[in-house]
N, C-alpha and C positions, 0 to 999 in steps of 0.2 A: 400424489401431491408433489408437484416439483416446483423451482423457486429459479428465477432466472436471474442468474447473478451476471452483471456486469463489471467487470474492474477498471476503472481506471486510476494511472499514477500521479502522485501529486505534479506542478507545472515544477520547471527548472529553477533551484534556488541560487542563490550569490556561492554558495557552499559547491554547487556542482560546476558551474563553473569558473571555479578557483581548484579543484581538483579534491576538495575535502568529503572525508566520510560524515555527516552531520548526526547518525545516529541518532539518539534518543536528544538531541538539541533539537532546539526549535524547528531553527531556519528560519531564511525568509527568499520568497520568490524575488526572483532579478527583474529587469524588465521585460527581457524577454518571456520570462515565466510568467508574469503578469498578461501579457500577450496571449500565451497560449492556455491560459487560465479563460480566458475571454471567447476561445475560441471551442475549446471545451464545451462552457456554457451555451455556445450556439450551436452545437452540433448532439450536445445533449440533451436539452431543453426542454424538447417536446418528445422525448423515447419514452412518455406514461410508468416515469418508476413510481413505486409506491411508498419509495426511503431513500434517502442518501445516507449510507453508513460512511464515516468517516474517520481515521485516525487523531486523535487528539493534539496531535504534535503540529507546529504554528503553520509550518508552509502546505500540508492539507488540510489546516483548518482556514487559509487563506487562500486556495484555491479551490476550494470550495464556496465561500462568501464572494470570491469576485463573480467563479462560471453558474452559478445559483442565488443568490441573497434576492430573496423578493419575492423568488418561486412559486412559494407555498409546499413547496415539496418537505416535507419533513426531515429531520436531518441530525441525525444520530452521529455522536461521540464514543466513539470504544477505541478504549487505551491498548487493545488486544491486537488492534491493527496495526500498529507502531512500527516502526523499522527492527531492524537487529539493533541491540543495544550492543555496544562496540568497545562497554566500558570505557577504561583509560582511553580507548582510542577514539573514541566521540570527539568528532571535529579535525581530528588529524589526517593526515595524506590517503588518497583513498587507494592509493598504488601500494599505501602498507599494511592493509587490510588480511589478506591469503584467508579470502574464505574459505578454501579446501580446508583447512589446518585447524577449520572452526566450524565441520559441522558436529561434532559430537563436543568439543573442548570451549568450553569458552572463554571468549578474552576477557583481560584481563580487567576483574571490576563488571564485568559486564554477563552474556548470556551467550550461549552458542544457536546455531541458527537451526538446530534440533529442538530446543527450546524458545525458538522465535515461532519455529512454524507451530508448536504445541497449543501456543496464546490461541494460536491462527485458529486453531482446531477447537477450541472450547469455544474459539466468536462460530465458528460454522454449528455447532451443536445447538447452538442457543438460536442461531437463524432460522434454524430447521424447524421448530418448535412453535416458532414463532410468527414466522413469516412466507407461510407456506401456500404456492399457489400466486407468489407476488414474484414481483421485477423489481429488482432493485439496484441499483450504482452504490459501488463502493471503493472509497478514494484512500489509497495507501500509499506503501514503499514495497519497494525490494519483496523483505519479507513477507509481506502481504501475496503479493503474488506468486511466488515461493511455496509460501502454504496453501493457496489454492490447485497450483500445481498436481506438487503433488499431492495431496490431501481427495482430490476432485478426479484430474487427470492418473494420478500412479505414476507420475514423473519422478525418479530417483532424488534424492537432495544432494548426492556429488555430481547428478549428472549439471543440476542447477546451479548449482556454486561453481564450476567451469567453462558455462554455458556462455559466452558475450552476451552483451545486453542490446535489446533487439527493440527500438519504441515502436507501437501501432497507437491506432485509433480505438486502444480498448480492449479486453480479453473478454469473450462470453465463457459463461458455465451454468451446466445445469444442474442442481440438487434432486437427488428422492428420483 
């Protein structure tokens, strides 16, 4: 039984570019995000997922309703998917973040990103269970893909939190 996971990240928010960490806040997609929200939906459209798993947080739950709303695709909410919470620093400079300094520790008010990818891992158990034998999209952050990572791949979490951030058209993984 294997489950063909596809990731994609939520579109660009006003937050990314203004330079801010938006963490467990909302967000909202900019225009341009809005833009590639749209372009998303046309290029994922017709890939026959059988779900869209989504993080509950505004700006993937609103690029999801722009690149899908209509679909029929079904379209699941898990809170599991969520960014790193950043605590106190939810919304602040994203240059003062040092996620090295926070995979085991978390900041302040908030969770470390050992405990981000954890969420990650109890949403992939529950996938497993459930959705086995299916293709599915699912729309996060950071974290989200992080825990795929390594959780999937065996990719280190200091090699990840060091790593620059690198956009594609999507990450495939396979389950089971």
């Amino acid at each position: 039984m294997t489950i063909q996971l596809v990731f994609e990240t939520h579109a660009t928010t006003e937050d990314n570019e203004a330079g801010r960490a938006t963490g467990w806040l909302p967000g909202r997609l900019s225009e341009a995000g809005r833009g590639q929200a749209r372009e998303l939906g046309r290029r994922r459209g017709n890939d026959g997922f059988d779900a869209i798993f989504t993080s509950d947080l505004g700006r993937a739950l609103e690029t999801v309703e722009i690149a899908f709303g209509g679909s029929g695709t079904p379209v699941l909410h898990d809170w599991r998917l969520r960014e790193c919470d950043y605590g106190s620093q939810n919304g602040g400079p994203t240059a003062e973040l040092d996620r090295a300094a926070h995979v085991g520790m978390p900041y302040p008010s908030g969770e470390s990103w050992e405990q981000a990818i954890a969420r990650v891992a109890r949403f992939l158990r529950d996938l497993e269970t459930r959705w086995a034998d299916r293709r599915v999209l699912v729309i996060g952050h950071t974290a989200t893909r992080w825990g795929f990572d390594h959780l999937i791949d065996g990719v280190p979490i200091d090699d990840l939190v060091t790593a620059p951030f690198s956009w594609k058209e999507g990450w495939r993984y396979h389950l089971g």
